[in-house]
FIZALO-312246 format. One record per residue (C-alpha): residue number from 1; residue in one letter; x, y, z. Coordinates in nm, 4 decimals. Example, Ala and Ser with C-alpha at 12.3 -4.5 7.8 and 13.67 -1.06 7.14 Angstrom:
! residues 2
  seq  type         u         v         w
    1     a    1.2300   -0.4500    0.7800
    2     s    1.3670   -0.1060    0.7140
! end
This chain:
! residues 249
  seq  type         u         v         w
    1     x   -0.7357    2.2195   -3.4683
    2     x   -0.8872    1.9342   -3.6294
    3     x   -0.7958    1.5063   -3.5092
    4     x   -0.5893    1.5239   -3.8221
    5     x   -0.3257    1.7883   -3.6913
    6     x   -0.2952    1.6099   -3.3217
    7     x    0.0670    1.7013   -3.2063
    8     x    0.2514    1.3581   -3.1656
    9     x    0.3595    1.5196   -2.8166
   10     x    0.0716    1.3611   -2.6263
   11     x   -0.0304    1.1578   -2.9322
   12     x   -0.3876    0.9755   -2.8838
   13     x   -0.3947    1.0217   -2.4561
   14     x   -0.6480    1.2952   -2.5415
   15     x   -0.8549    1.1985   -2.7878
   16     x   -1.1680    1.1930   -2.4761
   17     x   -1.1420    1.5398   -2.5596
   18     x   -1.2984    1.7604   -2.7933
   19     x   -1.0326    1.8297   -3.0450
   20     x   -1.1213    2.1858   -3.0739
   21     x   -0.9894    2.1425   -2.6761
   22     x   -0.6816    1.8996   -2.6844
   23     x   -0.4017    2.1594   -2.6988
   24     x   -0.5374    2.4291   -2.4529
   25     x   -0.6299    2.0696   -2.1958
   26     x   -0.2568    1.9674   -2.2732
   27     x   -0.1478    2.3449   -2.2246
   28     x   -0.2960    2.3068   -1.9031
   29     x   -0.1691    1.9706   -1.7656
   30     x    0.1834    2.0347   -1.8671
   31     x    0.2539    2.4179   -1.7502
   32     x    0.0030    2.4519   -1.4785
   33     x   -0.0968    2.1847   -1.3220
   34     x    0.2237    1.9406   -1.3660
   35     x    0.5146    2.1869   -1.4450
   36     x    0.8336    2.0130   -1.4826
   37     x    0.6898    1.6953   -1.5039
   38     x    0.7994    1.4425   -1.8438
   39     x    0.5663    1.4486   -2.1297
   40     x    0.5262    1.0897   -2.0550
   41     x    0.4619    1.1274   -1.6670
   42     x    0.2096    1.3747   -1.7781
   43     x    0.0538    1.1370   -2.0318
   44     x    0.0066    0.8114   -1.7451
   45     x   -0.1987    1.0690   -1.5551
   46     x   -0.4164    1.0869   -1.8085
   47     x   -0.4303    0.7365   -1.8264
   48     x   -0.4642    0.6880   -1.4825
   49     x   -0.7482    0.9319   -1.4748
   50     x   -0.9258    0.8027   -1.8251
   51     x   -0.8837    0.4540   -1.6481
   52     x   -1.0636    0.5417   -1.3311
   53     x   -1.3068    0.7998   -1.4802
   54     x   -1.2022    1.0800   -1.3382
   55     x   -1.1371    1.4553   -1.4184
   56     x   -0.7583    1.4900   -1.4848
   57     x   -0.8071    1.8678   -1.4689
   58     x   -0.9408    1.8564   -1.1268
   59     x   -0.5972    1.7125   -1.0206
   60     x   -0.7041    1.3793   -0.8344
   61     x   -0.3287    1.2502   -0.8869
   62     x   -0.0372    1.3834   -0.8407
   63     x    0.3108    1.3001   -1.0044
   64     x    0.5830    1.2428   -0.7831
   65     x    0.9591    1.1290   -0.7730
   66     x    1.0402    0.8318   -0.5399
   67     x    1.3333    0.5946   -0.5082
   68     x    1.3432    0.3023   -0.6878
   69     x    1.6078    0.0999   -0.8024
   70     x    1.8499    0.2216   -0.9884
   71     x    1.7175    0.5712   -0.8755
   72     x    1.4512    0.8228   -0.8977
   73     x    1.1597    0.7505   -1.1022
   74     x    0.8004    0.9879   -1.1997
   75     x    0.5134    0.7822   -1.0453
   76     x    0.1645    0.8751   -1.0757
   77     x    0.0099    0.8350   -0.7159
   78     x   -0.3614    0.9410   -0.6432
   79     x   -0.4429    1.2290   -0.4020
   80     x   -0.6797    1.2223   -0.1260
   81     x   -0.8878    1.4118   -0.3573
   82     x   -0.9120    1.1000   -0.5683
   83     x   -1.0045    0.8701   -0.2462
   84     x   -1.2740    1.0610   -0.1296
   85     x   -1.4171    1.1015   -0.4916
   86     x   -1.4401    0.7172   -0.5133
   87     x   -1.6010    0.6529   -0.1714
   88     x   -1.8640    0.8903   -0.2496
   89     x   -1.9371    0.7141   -0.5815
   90     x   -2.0326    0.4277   -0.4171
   91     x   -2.3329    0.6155   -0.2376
   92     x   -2.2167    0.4709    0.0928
   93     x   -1.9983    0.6947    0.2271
   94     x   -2.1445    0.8842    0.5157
   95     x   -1.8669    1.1521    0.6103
   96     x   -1.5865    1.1722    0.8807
   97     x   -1.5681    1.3291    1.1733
   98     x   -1.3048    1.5536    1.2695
   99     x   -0.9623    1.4812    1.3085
  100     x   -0.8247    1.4493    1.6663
  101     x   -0.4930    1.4887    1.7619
  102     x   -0.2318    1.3460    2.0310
  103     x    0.0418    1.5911    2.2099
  104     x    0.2686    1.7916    2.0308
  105     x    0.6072    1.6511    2.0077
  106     x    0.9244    1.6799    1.8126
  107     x    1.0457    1.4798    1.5908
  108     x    1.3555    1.4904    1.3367
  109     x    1.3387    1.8445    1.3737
  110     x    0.9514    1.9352    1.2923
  111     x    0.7077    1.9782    1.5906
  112     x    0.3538    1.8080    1.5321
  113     x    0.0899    1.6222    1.6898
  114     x    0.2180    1.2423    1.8087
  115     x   -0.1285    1.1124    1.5911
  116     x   -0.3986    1.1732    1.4620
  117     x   -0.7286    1.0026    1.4456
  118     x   -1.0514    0.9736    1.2281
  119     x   -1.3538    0.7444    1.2068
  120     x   -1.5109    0.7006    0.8613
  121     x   -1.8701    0.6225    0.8646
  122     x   -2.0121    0.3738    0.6495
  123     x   -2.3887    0.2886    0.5636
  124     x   -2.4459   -0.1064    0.5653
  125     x   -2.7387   -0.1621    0.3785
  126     x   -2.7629   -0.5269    0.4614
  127     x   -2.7820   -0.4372    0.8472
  128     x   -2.9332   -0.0993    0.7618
  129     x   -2.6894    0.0388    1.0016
  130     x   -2.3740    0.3389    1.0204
  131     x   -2.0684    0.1521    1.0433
  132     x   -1.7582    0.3195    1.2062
  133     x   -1.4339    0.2904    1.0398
  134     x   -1.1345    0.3921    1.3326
  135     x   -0.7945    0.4851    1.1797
  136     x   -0.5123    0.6486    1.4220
  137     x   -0.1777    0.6954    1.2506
  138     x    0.1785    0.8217    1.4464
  139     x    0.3569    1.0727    1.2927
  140     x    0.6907    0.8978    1.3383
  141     x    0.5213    0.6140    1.1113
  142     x    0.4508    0.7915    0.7987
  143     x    0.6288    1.1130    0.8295
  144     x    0.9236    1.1576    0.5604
  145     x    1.1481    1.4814    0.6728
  146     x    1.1286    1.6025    0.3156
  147     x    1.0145    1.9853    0.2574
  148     x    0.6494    1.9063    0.2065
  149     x    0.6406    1.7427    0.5824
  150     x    0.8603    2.0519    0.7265
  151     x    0.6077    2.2984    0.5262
  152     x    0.3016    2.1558    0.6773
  153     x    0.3411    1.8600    0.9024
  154     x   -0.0475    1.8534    1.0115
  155     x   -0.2083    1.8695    0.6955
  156     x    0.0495    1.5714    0.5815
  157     x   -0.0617    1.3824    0.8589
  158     x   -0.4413    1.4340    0.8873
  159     x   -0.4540    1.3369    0.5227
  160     x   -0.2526    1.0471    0.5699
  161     x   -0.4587    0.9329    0.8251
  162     x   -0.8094    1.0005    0.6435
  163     x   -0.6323    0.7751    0.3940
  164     x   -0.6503    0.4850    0.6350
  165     x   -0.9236    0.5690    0.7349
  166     x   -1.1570    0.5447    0.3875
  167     x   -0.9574    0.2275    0.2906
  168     x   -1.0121    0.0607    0.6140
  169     x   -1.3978    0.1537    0.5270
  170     x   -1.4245    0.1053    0.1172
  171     x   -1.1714   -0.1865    0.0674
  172     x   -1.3485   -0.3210   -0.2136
  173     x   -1.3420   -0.0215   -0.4208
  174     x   -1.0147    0.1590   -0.2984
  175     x   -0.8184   -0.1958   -0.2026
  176     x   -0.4479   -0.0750   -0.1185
  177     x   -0.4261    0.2359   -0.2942
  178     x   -0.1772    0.4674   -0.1431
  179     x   -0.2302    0.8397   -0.1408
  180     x    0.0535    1.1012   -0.2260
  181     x    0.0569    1.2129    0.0872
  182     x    0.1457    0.8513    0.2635
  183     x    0.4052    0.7975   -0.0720
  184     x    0.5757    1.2027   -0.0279
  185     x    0.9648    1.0779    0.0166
  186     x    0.8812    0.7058    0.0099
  187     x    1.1103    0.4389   -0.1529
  188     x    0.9871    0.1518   -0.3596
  189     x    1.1469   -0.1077   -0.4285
  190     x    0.9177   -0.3686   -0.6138
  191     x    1.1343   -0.2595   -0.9085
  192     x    1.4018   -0.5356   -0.8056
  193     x    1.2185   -0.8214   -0.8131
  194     x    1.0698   -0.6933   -1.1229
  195     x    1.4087   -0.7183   -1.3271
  196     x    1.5686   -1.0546   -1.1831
  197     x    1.5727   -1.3225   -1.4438
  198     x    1.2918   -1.5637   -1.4009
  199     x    1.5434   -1.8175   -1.3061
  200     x    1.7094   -1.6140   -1.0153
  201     x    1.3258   -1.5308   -0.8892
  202     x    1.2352   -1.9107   -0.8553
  203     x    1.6091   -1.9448   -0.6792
  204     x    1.4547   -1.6616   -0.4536
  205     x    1.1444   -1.8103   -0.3746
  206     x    1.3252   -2.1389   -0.3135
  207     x    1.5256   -1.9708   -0.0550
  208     x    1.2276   -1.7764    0.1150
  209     x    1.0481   -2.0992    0.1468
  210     x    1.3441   -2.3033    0.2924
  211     x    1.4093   -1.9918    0.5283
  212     x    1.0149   -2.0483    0.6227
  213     x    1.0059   -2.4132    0.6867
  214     x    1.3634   -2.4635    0.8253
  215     x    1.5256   -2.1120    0.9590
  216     x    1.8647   -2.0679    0.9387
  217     x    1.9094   -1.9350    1.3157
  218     x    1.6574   -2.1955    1.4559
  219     x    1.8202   -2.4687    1.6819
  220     x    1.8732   -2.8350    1.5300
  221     x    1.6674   -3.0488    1.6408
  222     x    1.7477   -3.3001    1.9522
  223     x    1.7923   -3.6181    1.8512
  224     x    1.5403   -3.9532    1.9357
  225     x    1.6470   -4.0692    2.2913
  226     x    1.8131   -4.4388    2.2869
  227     x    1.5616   -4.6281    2.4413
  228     x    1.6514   -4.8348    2.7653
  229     x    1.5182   -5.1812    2.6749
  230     x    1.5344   -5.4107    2.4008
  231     x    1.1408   -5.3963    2.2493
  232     x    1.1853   -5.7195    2.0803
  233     x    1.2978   -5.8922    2.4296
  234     x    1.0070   -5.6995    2.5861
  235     x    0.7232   -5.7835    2.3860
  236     x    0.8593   -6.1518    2.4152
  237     x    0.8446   -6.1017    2.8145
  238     x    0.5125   -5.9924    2.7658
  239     x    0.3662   -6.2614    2.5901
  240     x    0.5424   -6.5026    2.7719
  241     x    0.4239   -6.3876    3.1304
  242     x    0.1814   -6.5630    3.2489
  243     x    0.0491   -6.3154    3.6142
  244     x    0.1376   -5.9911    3.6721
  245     x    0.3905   -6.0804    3.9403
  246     x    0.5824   -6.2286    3.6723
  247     x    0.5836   -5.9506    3.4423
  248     x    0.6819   -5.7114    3.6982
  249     x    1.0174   -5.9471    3.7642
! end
C-alpha cells in the first residue's frame, strides 16, 4: 500500500513506518497486542512510544482504564519493561539483586508477602563507585484487589517495587513515572482541577494558602497581657531617680 492510500483510521501515527508495513504494524497493535482498546488509545501509544523512542511492538506501555472524574478513562501508562529499557540506556545501570520478601499474610482476601525489597545498583562515574539504590514497598500500600492483584499478587508486587527501586536510582531520566503495575485499579483525579474555571482555581489556591498560614482548627491566638505599670510614669521615675535606693522605692 503506498503513503497515498493510508487508512484515516490511524491517520499519520505511523508514518515511522515503512508504508509497505503500516497496516500489518496497525493489524498488530489493535487485535493482538491492545484488543479492545479505542483506536485513539491505541494511537497515544504510539505516540508515547515515537516520543520516547521506543519499540511500540515490544509492548513497553500498556493501556489501562482508571477512574477519573466523571468516570473511567484509557490511559497510556509505561510497563516495567519500559523502565528498565531507559535505565539501561543511560549505560549506568548496573542490575538488581533479587527480590526479598517479608511473611506471608492476608490481606483483603489474597495471601502474599507483607513486602518486598530490592536494591538497584548504580555506577557513579564522578566517585567511580556502585551506588545502592534500597526500595521496600508493603503490599497493603500499593495493592488494588482488582483481578490482576488476585491472579498474581507477587509478580504485582515485586514489579511495583523494582519500580521504586530504578526511580529512586535514575531520577533524572525516569523522574515520577509510574508503572502499570503501581497504576492497576488506581484513581486519578488531576482531572478536577484540570476543568475548574481559572477563576474558581485562583479562589482554590486562595483558600489552600489561607488554610496554610492561618488553619481553620488552630487555636486563636492569646491576647498581649495588660501590662502592670504605667511606662510613661516609669521611664519618668527612672530619669528622675537619682541612687538606686530611690528607684527601688
Amino acid at each position: 500500500m503506498s503513503a497515498k492510500n493510508v487508512p484515516a483510521v490511524y491517520g499519520t501515527a505511523l508514518d515511522h513506518y515503512d508504508p509497505a508495513t503500516r497496516d500489518a504494524v496497525w493489524r498488530t497493535l489493535s487485535e493482538s497486542l491492545y484488543p479492545g482498546a479505542s483506536t485513539r488509545a491505541v494511537i497515544s501509544a504510539v505516540d508515547y512510544c515515537r516520543a520516547r523512542g521506543l519499540d511500540v511492538l515490544k509492548r513497553p506501555v500498556h493501556i489501562i482504564q482508571v477512574q477519573v472524574a466523571g468516570g473511567m478513562r484509557e490511559v497510556v501508562i509505561p510497563g516495567i519493561y519500559e523502565l528498565r529499557t531507559t535505565a539501561m540506556r543511560t549505560g549506568l545501570y548496573m542490575g538488581a539483586s533479587r527480590p526479598e520478601y517479608g511473611p506471608t499474610q492476608k490481606w483483603s482476601g489474597i495471601e502474599a508477602p507483607e513486602w518486598c525489597e530490592i536494591t538497584v545498583y548504580r555506577w557513579v562515574p564522578a566517585a567511580r563507585v556502585r551506588a545502592e539504590f534500597h526500595a521496600r514497598v508493603y503490599f497493603r500500600e500499593v495493592c488494588k484487589p482488582n483481578a490482576r492483584w488476585k491472579a498474581a499478587p507477587i509478580q504485582m508486587l515485586t514489579k511495583c517495587t523494582e519500580a521504586a527501586a530504578l526511580r529512586a536510582a535514575f531520577p533524572d531520566t525516569l523522574g515520577g513515572i509510574m508503572s502499570a503495575e503501581e497504576m492497576s485499579g488506581a484513581t486519578i483525579d488531576a482531572d478536577v482541577a484540570e476543568t475548574q474555571p481559572a477563576a474558581s482555581q485562583v479562589e482554590r489556591a486562595r483558600a489552600a494558602v489561607h488554610r496554610i498560614v492561618a488553619p481553620q482548627d488552630a487555636p486563636a491566638p492569646a491576647p498581649a497581657p495588660e501590662p502592670k505599670h504605667d511606662v510613661g510614669a516609669l521611664i519618668g521615675a527612672i530619669d528622675g531617680a537619682s541612687s538606686r535606693d530611690e528607684l527601688a522605692s
